[in-house]
KOLTITOR-929865 format. One record per residue (C-alpha): residue number from 1; residue in one letter; z, x, y negated. Coordinates in steps of 0.2 Angstrom, whole numbers, plus 5000, padded with zeros to 4 digits. Each point is the difference from the previous one (the first is absolute). Layout:
N
@resi NUM; resn A; up Z; east X; north Y
...
//
This chain:
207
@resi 1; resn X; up 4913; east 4750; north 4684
@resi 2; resn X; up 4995; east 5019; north 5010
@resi 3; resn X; up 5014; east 5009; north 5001
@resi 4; resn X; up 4994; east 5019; north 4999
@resi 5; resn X; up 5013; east 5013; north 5007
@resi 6; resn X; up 4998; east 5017; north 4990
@resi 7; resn X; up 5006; east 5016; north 5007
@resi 8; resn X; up 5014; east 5009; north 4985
@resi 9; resn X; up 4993; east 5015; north 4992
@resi 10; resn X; up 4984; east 5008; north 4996
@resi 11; resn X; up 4990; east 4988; north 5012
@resi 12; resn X; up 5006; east 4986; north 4993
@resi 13; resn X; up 4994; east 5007; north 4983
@resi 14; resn X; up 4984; east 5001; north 5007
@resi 15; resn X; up 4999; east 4987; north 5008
@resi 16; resn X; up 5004; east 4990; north 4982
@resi 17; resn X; up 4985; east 5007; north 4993
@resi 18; resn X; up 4988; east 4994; north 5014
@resi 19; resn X; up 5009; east 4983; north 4998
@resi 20; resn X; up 4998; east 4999; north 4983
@resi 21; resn X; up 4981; east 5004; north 5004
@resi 22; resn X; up 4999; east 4988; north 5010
@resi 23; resn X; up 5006; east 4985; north 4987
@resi 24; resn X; up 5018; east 4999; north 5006
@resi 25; resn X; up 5014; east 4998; north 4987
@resi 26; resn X; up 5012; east 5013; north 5002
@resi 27; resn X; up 5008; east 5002; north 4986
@resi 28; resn X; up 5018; east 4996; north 5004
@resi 29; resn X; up 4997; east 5014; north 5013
@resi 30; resn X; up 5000; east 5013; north 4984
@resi 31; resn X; up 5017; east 4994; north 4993
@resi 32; resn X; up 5017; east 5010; north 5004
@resi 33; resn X; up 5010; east 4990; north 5014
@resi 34; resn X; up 5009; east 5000; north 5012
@resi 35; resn X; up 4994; east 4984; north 5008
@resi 36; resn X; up 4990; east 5002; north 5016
@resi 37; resn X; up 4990; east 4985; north 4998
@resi 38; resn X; up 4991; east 4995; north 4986
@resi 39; resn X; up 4987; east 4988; north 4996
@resi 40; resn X; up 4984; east 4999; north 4990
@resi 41; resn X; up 4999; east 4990; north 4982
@resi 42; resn X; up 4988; east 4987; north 5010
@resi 43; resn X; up 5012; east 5000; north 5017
@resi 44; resn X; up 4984; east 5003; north 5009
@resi 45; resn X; up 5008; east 5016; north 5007
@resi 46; resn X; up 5017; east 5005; north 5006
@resi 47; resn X; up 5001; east 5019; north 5001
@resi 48; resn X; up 5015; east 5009; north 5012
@resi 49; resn X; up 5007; east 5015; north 4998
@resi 50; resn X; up 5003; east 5008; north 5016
@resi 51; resn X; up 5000; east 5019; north 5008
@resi 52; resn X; up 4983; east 5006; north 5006
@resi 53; resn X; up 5006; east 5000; north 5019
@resi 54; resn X; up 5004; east 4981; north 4999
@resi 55; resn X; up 4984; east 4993; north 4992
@resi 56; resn X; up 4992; east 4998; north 5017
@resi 57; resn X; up 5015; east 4991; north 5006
@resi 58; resn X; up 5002; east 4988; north 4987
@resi 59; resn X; up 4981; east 4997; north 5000
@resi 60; resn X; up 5000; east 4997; north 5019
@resi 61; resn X; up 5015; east 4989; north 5000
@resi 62; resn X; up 4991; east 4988; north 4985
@resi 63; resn X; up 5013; east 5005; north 4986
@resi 64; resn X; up 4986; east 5005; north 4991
@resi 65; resn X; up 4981; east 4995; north 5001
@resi 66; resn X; up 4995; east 5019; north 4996
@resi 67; resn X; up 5006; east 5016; north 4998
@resi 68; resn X; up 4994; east 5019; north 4997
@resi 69; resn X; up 5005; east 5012; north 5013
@resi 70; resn X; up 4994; east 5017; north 5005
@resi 71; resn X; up 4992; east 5004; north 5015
@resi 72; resn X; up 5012; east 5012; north 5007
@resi 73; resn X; up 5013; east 4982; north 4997
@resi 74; resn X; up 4988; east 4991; north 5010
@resi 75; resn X; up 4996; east 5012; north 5014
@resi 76; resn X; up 5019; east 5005; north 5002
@resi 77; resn X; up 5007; east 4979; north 5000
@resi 78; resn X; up 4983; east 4992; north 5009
@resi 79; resn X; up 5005; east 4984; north 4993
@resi 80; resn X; up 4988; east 4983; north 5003
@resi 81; resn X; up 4991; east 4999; north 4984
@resi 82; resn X; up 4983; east 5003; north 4994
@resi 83; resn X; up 4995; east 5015; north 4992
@resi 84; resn X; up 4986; east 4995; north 4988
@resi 85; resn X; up 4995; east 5014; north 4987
@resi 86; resn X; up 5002; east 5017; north 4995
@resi 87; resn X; up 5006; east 4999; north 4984
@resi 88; resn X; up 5000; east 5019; north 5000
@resi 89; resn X; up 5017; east 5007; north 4989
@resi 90; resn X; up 5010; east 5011; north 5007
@resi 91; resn X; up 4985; east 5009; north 5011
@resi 92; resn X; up 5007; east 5014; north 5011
@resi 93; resn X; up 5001; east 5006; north 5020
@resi 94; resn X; up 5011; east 4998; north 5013
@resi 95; resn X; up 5000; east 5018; north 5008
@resi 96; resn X; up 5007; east 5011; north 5014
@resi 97; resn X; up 5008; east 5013; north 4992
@resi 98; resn X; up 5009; east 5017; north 5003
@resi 99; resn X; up 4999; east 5020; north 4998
@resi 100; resn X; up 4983; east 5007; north 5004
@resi 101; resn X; up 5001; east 5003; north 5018
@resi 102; resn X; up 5010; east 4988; north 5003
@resi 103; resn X; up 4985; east 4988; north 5006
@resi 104; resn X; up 4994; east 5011; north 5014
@resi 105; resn X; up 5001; east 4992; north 5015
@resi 106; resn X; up 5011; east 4985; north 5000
@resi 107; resn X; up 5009; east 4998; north 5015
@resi 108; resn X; up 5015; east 4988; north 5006
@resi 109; resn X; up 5018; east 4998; north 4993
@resi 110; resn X; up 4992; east 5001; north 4983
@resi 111; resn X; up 5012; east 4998; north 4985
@resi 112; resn X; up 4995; east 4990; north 4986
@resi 113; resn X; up 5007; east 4997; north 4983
@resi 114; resn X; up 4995; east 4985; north 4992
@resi 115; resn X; up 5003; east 4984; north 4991
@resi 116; resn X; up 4986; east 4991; north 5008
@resi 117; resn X; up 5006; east 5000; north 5020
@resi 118; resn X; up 4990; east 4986; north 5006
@resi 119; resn X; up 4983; east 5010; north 4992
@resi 120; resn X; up 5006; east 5015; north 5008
@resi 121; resn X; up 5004; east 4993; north 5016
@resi 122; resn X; up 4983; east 4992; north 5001
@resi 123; resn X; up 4989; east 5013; north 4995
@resi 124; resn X; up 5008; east 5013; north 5011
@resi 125; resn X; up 5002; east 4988; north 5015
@resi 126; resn X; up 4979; east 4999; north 4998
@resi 127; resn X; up 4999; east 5017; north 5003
@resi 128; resn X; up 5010; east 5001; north 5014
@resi 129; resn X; up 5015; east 5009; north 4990
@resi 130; resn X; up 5016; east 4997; north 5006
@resi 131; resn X; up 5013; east 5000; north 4983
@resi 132; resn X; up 5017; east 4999; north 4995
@resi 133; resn X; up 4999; east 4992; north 4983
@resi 134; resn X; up 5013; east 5004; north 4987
@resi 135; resn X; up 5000; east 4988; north 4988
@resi 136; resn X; up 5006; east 5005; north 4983
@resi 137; resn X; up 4997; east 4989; north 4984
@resi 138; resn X; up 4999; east 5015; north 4987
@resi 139; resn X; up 4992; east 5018; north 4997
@resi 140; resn X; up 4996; east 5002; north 5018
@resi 141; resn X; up 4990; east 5018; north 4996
@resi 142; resn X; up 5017; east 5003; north 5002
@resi 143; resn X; up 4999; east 4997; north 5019
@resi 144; resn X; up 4987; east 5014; north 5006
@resi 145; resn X; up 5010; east 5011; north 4986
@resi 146; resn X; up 5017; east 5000; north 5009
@resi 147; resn X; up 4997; east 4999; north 5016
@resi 148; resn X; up 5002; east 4981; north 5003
@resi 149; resn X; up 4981; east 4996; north 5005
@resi 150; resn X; up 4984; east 5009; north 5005
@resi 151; resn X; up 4989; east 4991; north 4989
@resi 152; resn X; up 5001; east 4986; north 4987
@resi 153; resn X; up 4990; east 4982; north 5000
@resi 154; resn X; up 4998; east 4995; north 4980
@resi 155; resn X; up 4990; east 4994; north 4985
@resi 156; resn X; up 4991; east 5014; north 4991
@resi 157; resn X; up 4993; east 4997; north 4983
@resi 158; resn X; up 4998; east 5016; north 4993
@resi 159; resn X; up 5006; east 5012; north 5011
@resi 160; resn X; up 5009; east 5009; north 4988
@resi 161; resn X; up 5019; east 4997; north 5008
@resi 162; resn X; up 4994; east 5005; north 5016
@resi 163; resn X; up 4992; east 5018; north 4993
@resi 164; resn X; up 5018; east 5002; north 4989
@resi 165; resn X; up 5007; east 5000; north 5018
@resi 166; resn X; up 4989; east 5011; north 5009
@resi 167; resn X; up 4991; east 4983; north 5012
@resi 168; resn X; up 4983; east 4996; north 5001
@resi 169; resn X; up 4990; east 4986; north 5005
@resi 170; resn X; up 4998; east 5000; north 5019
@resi 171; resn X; up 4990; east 4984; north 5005
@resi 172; resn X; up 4997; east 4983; north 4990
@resi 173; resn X; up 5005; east 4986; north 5006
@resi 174; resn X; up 4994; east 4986; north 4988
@resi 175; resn X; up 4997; east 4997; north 4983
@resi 176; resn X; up 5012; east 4989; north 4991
@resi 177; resn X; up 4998; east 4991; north 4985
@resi 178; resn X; up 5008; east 4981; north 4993
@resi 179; resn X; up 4993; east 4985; north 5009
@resi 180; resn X; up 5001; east 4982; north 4993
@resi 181; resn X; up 5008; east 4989; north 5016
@resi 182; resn X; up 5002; east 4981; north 5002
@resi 183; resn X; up 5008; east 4986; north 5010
@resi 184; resn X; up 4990; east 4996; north 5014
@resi 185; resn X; up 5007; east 4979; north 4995
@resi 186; resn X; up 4998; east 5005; north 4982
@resi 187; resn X; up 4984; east 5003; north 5001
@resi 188; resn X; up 4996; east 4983; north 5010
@resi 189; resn X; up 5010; east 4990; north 4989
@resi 190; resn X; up 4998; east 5008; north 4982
@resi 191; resn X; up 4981; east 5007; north 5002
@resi 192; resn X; up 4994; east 4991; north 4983
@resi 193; resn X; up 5012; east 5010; north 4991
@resi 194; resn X; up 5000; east 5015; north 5010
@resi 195; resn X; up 4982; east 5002; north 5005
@resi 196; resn X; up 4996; east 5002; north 4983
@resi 197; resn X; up 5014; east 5010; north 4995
@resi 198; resn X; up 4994; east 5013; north 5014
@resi 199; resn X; up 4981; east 5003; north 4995
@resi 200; resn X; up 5007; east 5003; north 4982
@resi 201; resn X; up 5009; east 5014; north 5005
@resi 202; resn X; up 4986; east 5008; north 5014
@resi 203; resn X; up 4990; east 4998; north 4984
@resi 204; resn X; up 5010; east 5009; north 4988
@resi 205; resn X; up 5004; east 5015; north 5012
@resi 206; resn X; up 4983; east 5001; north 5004
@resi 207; resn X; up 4995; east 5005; north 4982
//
């Protein structure tokens, strides 16, 4: 049996769509529960239900064989799995953000609002930037807004929240999108089943 851990909410949905693509049984994934495990008619896959931050951890740990995770999770937890394919949902930018003038020239003892504190710390530590991160889990425009942070570090899909709030886009720092990760032992000692299950779904997202 691959156990498959599945991030709850809108990725999970699409992730369920590529599965079922890919010729994976997930059909006790579209019935109301509660449970956070459920298995497949054929028991050839075990599906958890997990928060999108701990998919990487579970995975790396071997409590699942596979997961789905978004880059910015993967970036932000460096966990010890192998990242192997772009399956493309949830397609946005991690971006330096703040008021228009804000940007020019950076300089020490930077404030910076953000949920993501190990991307921040690394991409400004690159630049020779030192920062004081603020780590917030929620609305962090609010942070350059208030008072509380010179510039923010977050995803950016359309741009729109950060326009309602008079910020703009200062630098990018990536683009992010969901990444199918596995077990480094799963991998060695399920490849029959996984190898398989893998090129089926680098198939379908490249239609």
């Amino acid at each position: 049996m691959i156990t498959i851990a599945l991030a709850k909410g809108r990725l999970a949905e699409q992730t369920i769509e590529i599965l079922e693509k890919s010729g994976v049984d997930c059909s006790p994934l579209k019935t109301q529960t509660r449970k956070l495990i459920l298995s497949g008619v054929n028991k050839d896959f075990r599906f958890i239900m997990v928060k999108p931050s701990d998919v990487p951890t579970y995975v790396e740990h071997g409590a699942a064989d596979i997961g789905v995770a978004g880059k910015d999770t993967l970036m932000e937890e460096n966990k010890d799995v192998y990242e192997l394919a772009d399956i493309k949902s949830g397609a946005c930018r991690m971006c330096v953000a703040g008021f228009k003038d804000s940007g020019a020239g950076f300089n020490g003892n930077l404030r910076v609002a953000t949920k993501y504190p190990n991307i921040a710390k690394d991409y400004f530590h690159k630049k020779g930037i030192d920062v004081n991160i603020i780590k917030l889990n929620g609305s962090v425009e609010l942070g350059p807004i208030i008072g509380l942070a010179d510039v923010i570090v977050d995803l950016v899909e359309s741009g729109k929240t950060l326009e309602a709030n008079g910020l703009v886009v200062i630098d990018e720092i990536c683009s992010v999108s969901a990444r199918l990760i596995v077990n480094k032992v799963s991998l060695k000692t399920k490849r029959k089943q996984i190898e398989p299950l893998i090129e089926s779904i680098k198939k379908v997202v490249q239609l």
